[in-house]
N, C-alpha and C positions, 0 to 999 in steps of 0.2 A: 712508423715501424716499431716494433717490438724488439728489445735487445734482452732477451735474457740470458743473465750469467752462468755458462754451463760448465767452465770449469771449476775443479775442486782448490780448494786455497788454506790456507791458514788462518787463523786468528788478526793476524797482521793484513793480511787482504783485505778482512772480513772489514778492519776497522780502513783501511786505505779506500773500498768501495763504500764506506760511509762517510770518509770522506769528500770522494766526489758527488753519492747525494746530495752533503748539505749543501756543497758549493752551489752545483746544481738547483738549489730549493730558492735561493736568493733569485736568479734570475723565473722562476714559476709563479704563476699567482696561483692563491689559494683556490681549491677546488670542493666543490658544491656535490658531496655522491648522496645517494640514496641509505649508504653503510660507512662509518670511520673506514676508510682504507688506514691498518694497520694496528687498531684495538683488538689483538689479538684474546685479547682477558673479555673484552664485553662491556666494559665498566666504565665504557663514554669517554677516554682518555688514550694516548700513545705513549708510553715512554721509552728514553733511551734503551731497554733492555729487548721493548719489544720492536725498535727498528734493529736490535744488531739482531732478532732470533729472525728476524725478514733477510735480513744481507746473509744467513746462514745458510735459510732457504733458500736464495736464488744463486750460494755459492753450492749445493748439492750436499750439505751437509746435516740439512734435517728436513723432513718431508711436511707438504705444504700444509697435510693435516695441523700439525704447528701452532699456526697463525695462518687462519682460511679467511679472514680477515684482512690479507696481506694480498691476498688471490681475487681484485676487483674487480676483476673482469673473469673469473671461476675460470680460467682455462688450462689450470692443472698448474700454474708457472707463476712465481715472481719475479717480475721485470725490474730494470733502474726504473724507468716511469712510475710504477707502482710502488717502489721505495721512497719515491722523490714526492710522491702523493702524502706515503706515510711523514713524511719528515714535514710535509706541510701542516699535516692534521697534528703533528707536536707542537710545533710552532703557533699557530693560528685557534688552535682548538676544535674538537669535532663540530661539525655542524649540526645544528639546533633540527633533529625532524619535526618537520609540521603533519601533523596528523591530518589526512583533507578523509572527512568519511564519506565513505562511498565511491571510493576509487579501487575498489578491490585488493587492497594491499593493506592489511591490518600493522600501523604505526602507532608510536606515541603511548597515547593513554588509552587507544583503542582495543577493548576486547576482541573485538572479530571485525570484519569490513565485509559485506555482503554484495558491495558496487553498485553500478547504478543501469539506470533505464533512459534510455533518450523518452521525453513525452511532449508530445504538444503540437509536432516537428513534421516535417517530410519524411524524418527517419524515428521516427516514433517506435518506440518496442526494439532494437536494436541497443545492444552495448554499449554500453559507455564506462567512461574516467573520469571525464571534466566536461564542463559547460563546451565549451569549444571541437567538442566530438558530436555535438547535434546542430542539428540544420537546422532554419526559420522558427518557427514561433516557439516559446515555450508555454506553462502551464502557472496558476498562481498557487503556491504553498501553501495551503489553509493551516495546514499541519504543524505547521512548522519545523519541517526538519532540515533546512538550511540558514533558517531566521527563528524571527516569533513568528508565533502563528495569526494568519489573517482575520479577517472579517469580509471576506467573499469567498461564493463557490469557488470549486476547482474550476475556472475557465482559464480558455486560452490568454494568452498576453504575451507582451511586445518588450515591457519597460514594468518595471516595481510601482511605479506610479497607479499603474490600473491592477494593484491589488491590494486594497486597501488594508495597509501598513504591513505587507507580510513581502516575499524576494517574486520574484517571477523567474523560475526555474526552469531550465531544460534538461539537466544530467539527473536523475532522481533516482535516490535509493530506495528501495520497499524491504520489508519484515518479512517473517514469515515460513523464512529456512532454517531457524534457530538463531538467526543474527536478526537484531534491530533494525532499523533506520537511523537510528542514532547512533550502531556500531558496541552497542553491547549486547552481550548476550541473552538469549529470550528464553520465558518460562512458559509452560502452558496453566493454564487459570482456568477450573472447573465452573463453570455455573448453572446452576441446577434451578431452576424457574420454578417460582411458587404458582401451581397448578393453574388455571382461569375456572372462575366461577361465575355463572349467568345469574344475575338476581332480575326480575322485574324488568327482562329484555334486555339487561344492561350487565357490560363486567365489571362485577363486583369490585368494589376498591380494595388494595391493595395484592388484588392478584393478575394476573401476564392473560392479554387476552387482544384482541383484536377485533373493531367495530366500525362493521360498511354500511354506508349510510346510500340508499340512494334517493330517487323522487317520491316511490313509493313502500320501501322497507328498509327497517332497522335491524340488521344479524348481527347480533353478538357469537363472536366466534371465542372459542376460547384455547388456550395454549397452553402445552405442558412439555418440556424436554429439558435437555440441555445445553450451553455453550461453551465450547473451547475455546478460549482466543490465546495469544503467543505475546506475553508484553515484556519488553525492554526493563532499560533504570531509565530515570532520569537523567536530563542533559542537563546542559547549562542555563537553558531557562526553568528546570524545572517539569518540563514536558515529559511524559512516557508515551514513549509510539507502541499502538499494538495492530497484528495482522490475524487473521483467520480465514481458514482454508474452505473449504463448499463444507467438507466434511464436517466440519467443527459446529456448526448446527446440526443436533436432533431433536424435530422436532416431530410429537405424536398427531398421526393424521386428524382433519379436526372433522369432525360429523354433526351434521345438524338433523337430527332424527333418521327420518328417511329421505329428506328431503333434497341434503346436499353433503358430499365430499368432498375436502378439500386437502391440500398436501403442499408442503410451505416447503421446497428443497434450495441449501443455497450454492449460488451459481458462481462462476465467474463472470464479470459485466463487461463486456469489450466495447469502446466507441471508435471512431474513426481520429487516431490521434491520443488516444488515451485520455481524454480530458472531459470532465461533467456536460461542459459549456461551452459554446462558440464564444468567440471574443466581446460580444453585446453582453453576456452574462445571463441572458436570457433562453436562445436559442438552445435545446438540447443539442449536445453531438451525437452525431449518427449512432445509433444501437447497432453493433457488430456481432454481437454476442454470438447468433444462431441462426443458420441459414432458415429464412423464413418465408412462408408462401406470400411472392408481392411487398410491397415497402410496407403497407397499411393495415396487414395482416396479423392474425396473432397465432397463429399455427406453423410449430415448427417444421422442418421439412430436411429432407436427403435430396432426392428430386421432383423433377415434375410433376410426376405422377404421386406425391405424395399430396396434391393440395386441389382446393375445390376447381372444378371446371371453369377455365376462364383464367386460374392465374398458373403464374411461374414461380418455381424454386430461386431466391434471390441468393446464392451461394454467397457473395460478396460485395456487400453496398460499398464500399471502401473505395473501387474500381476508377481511378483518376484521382484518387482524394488521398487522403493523410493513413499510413498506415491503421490495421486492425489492432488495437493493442489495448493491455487492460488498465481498465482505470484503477485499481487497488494493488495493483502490482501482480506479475507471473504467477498464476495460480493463487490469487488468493479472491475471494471474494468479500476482506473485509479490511481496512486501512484506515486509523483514527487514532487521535492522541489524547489521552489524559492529562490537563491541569494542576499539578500537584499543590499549586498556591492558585491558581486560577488559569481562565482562557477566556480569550474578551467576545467569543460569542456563542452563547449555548441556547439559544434558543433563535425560531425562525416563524415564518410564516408561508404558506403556499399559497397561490391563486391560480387558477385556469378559466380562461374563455372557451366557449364551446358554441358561440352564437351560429345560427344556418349550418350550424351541422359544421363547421368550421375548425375543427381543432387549434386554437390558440398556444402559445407556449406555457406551461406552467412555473411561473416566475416565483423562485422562492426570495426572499428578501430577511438577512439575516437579523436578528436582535441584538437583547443585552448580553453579557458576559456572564459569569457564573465565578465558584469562589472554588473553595480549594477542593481538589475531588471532581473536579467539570471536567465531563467525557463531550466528544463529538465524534463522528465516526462516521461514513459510508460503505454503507455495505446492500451482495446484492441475493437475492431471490426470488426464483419462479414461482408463481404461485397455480397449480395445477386445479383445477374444480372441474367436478362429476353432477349433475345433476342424479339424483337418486342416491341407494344407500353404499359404501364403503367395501360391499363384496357384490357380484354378479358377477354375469358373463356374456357381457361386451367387450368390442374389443379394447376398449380404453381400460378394462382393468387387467390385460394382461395375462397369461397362460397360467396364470395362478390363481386368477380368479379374485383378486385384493387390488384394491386402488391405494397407491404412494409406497412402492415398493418398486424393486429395482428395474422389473421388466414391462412395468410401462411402457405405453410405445411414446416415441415422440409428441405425437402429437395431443398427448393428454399430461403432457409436463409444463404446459406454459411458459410464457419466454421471461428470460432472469432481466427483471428491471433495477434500479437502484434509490435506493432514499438514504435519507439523513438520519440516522439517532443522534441523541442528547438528552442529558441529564436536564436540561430546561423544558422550556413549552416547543412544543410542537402545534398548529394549524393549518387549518388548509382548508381551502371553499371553492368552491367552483358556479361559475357563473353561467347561465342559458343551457343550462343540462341537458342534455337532450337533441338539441339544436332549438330547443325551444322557449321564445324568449321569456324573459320573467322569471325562467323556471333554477332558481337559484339553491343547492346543495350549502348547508353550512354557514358559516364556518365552525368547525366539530376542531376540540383541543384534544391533547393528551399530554400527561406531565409525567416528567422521570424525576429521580433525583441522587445526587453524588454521594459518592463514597471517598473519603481522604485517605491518599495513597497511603499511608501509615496502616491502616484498616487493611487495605486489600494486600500490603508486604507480611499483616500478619494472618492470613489468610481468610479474613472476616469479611465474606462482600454480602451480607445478609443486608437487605434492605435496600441496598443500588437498585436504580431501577434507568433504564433508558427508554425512551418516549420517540414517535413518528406521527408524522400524519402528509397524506399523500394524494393524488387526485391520480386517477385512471379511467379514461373514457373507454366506450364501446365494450364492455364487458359482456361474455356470456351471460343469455337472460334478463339479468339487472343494469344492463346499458350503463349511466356512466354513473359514476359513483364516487366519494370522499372515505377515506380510513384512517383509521386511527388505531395506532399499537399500543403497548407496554409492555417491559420485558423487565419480570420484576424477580430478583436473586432470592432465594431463600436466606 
């Protein structure tokens, strides 16, 4: 029970009820708050002056404005308990706050605290504070934002042991509202792509462009816009986490004569569980992203009657399984960390099986490390394609008459898949294409290359380049196919 002192007293009270605090303190043990109960100043200390302006307050003789500090539990009153608190925090010393980021409470050394995300779990996508607010499985930290950073995908995981040297996380904090993952405050970073140039069917080196390979053609696509991303400081390894939102790519529709439209928009990527990989490291998890016609489908949908004869609107694959939830974090569709002295793997490689028409998983398997300036990143995008030219009137370009513009309909937006960039190599090959054997894709590289955070604090990212390369079966027209990006800064 609460005893506060309501009558008014003297001087001589004042010091007679501080007396019976301290007596009082002797038998209390020190207590453990979130605030000094009784640093009324702020300055991480109590002294004598400011437990007697506390006994003053709880004798009615100055108001608790005073020492709000003294007010532990904010309910307008200082108590003997609360006196007896302060008289501890004299004695014993404040207690040391531990800054934990990502618990929604900005401490310590923390800029800001953005909190976290249950991922990996039964309650996946749900709020959290601490590892022990999520249920069953968590996710491995490539990233490194509660460790170093790994050397495997984001998959699920049990124990730190199955993720090769990085933490196996359940409570996870994301970028992206102005606050880090690492609990500093976030900037936004322009970057503006050195246009793509087609030489001799191929994109020209040193410019941003994208090259789909299938059994029987080579398209060089080429790219021109630009990226916003939202990046942090460094933490204590050294790492910058950065986020980007769908928006924060623009990029200009790409056209291939008359022959092909395409429009590159980026997404948010939802799995089942928020996580790359099933716990093998192989297995994708489930695509949640976008209700779509059938599991095998690539057309998105509202309902039924939005999809070919014969299938269903699949509103939610998730349905018995691990929450819908995003893998980059609540609205972003971009989550990666920069190496300011290094990161031990920038570079990878892809494979996919496609024997008998078979869809196999595509296993990426990570590389070597990279040095100071080594970016990795996931991030996701639809990638929408029109057979023919960039304006008509069909209904895939919409009441405007222009393809990759807002009033596309659904189903000419294509579904937001997700890849890897990196300042290292990128590969990726695909094996019996087609369903038919022999008929081997690849393997087709592409290379990025880093920028030393020094460079990019002073606003210099000319020359960064980030690199992909990716396998996607059953594509419109050109069936299955290998790609290859670069995304090169001005």
């Amino acid at each position: 029970m609460k005893n506060p002192i309501r009558s008014a007293g003297s001087r001589a009270a004042g010091w007679a009820a501080m007396g019976v605090a301290l007596a009082a303190a002797a038998a209390v043990p020190s207590m453990t708050r979130a605030a000094c109960v009784g640093d009324c100043s702020g300055d991480g200390t109590v002294t004598v002056n400011e437990l007697i302006q506390m006994v003053n307050i709880a004798l009615g003789n100055a108001p608790v404005a005073a020492c709000s500090a003294g007010d532990a539990n904010g309910d307008g009153a200082i108590t003997v308990n609360e006196i007896v608190a302060g008289v501890n925090s004299a004695l014993n010393g404040c207690p040391v706050m531990t800054a934990i980021c990502g618990d929604g409470v900005t401490s310590g050394t923390e800029e800001c605290d953005p909190g976290s995300i249950c991922i990996g779990g039964t309650n996946a996508g749900t709020v959290c504070a601490q590892e022990s607010d999520c249920q069953g499985e968590g996710v491995c930290d490539t990233f490194g934002v509660k460790g170093p950073p790994g050397t495997v995908p984001r998959k699920v995981c049990s124990a730190d042991a199955e993720c090769g040297g990085a933490k196996c996380i359940h409570c996870k904090p994301f970028g992206g509202n102005g606050c880090s993952a690492n609990c500093t405050m976030e900037t936004a970073q322009v970057s503006h792509l050195v246009p793509g140039e087609v030489v001799n069917n191929a994109i020209q080196a040193g410019t941003s462009g994208v090259t789909v390979y299938s059994d029987i053609v080579t398209l060089p696509l080429t790219l021109a816009g630009t990226s916003t991303s939202l990046r942090g400081k460094p933490d204590a390894n050294g790492v910058v986490h950065i986020a980007q939102k769908p928006g924060g790519t623009t990029l200009e529709r790409i056209a291939l004569q008359t022959f092909l439209c395409a429009c590159v928009r980026g997404a948010v990527y939802k799995t089942c569980g928020g996580t790359q990989l099933e716990a093998d490291g192989v297995t994708p998890s489930i695509n949640c992203s976008v209700p779509l016609c059938s599991l095998t489908s690539t057309i998105q949908c509202a309902a039924d009657n939005d999809c070919p004869q014969g299938e269903t609107c699949v509103l939610d694959p998730c349905v018995g399984k691990k929450p819908c939830t995003a893998v980059a974090g609540p609205g972003n569709s971009l989550e990666g960390a920069v190496g300011c002295t290094s990161l031990p793997s920038v570079n990878y490689t892809a494979t996919q099986d496609h024997a008998g028409g078979v869809a196999g998983p595509a296993i990426v398997t990570p590389g070597d490390g990279g040095l100071a300036g080594s970016q990795m990143a996931v991030t996701a995008a639809s990638l929408g394609a029109l057979a023919g030219p960039c304006t008509g009137t069909l209904p895939a370009y919409g009441p405007d008459h222009e393809f990759c513009t807002d009033d596309d309909p659904l189903s000419a937006r294509g579904v937001p898949s997700i890849q890897t960039l990196v300042t290292g190599t990128a590969t990726a090959s695909l094996t019996n294409a087609n369903g038919l054997d022999g008929n081997d894709i690849g393997p087709y590289s592409s290379t990025g290359n880093a920028v030393t955070c020094a460079q990019v604090d002073a606003g210099n990212l000319s020359g960064g380049a980030l690199a992909s390369a990716f396998t996607a079966l059953n594509q419109q027209t050109i069936n299955d196919i290998v790609a290859t990006s670069v995304f090169i800064s001005q």
